[in-house]
N, C-alpha and C positions, 0 to 999 in steps of 0.2 A: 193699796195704801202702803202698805210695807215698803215695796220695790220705791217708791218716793222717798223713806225714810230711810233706806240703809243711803237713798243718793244724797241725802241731805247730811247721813254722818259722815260721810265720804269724802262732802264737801269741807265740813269743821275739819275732818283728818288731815287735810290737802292744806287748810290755812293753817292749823297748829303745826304742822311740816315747815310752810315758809315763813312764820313768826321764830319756830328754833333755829331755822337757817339763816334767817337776817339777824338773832341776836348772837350765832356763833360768827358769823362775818363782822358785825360790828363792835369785836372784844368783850362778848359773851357778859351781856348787863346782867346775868340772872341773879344776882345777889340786889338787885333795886328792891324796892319794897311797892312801888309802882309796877304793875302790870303792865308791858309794851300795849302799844294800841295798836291791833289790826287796821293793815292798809288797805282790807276792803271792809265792805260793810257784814255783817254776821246775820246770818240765818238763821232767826230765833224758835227755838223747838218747842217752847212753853212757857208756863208761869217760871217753873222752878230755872230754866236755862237762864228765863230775863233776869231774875235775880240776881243769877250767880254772872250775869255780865255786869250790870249795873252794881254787887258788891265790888266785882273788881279794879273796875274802872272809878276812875274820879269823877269824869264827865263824859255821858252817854246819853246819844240825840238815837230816838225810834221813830224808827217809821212805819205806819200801818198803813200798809198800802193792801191795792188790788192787782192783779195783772190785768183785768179788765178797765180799768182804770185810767181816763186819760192824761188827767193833770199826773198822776203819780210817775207815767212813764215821762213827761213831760223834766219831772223831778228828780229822774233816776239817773241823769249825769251830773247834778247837782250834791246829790247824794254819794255816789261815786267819788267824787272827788274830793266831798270834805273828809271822808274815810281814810284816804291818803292821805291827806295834806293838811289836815287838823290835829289837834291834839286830844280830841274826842275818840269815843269809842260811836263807830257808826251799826246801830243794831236796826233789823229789818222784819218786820211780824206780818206776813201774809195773812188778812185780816180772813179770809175764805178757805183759808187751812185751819188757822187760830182761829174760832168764831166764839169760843169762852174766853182768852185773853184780850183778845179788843175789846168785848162787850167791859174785863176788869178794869181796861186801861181808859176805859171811856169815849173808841176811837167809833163815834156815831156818822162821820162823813170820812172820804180817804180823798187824799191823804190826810192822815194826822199826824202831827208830828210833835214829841214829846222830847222835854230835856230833863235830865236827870244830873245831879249836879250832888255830890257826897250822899249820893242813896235814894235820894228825895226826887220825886215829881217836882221841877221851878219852873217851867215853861209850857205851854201848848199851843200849838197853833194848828188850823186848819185850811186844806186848801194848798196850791203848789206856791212855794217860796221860790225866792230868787236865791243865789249861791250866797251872793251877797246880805242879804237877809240871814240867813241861816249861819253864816259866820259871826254876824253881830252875835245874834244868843247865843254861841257858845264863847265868844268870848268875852261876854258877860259873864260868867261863871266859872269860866276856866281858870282854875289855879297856877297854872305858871305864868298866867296875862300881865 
């Protein structure tokens, strides 16, 4: 269990690397009061980790998936892309790693998929979405819309 989790801080280490590297390339925004959004999706370690994404971000869509899971892998270029190419923060909860944060979050079938919009739980849905679907609800909620 360990050896999974030092690879999993490894992976946060690797993204916090090329989030300072894309904000020293693009004249170094760190004085925004806005969090950059991660251009992939974030592998959520716990309650306390979701938190501290969802404070920092404005709008963050989770997804409790499975890897055993068909719709979810069906969802997972879906997800991929809105990570990039959205203005959300895209956070990902491995409901069979996490089995007391899905149960908090409510995620009773996977995929589930949650939106979070100024801190707050606004949206849920269950089930694989289209790209298209899933851009609508966040830009329903998205502040610079």
């Amino acid at each position: 269990m360990s050896d999974s989790l030092e690879e999993e801080r490894e992976q946060i280490r690797e993204q916090k690397k090329r989030e300072l590297q894309h904000r020293l390339e693009n004249g170094g925004e760190m004085g925004e009061d806005a969090a950059v959004t991660p251009s992939e999706p974030i592998a959520i370690e716990g309650q306390d980790h979701l938190e501290a994404v969802v404070d920092e971000h404005d709008v963050v869509l989770v997804d409790c998936y499975a890897d055993w899971c068909g719709p979810c892998q069906m969802l997972e270029p879906a997800i991929e892309a809105l990570a990039e190419e959205s203005d959300a923060a895209v956070a990902k909860v491995d409901v069979d790693r996490h089995q007391r944060l899905a149960q908090q979050l409510g995620a009773q079938g996977v995929p589930t998929l949650i939106l979070y919009a100024g801190g707050e739980p606004v949206e849920r849905t269950v089930g694989a979405q289209s790209k298209g679907q899933l851009e609508k609800l966040i830009d329903r909620h998205s502040t610079s819309a």
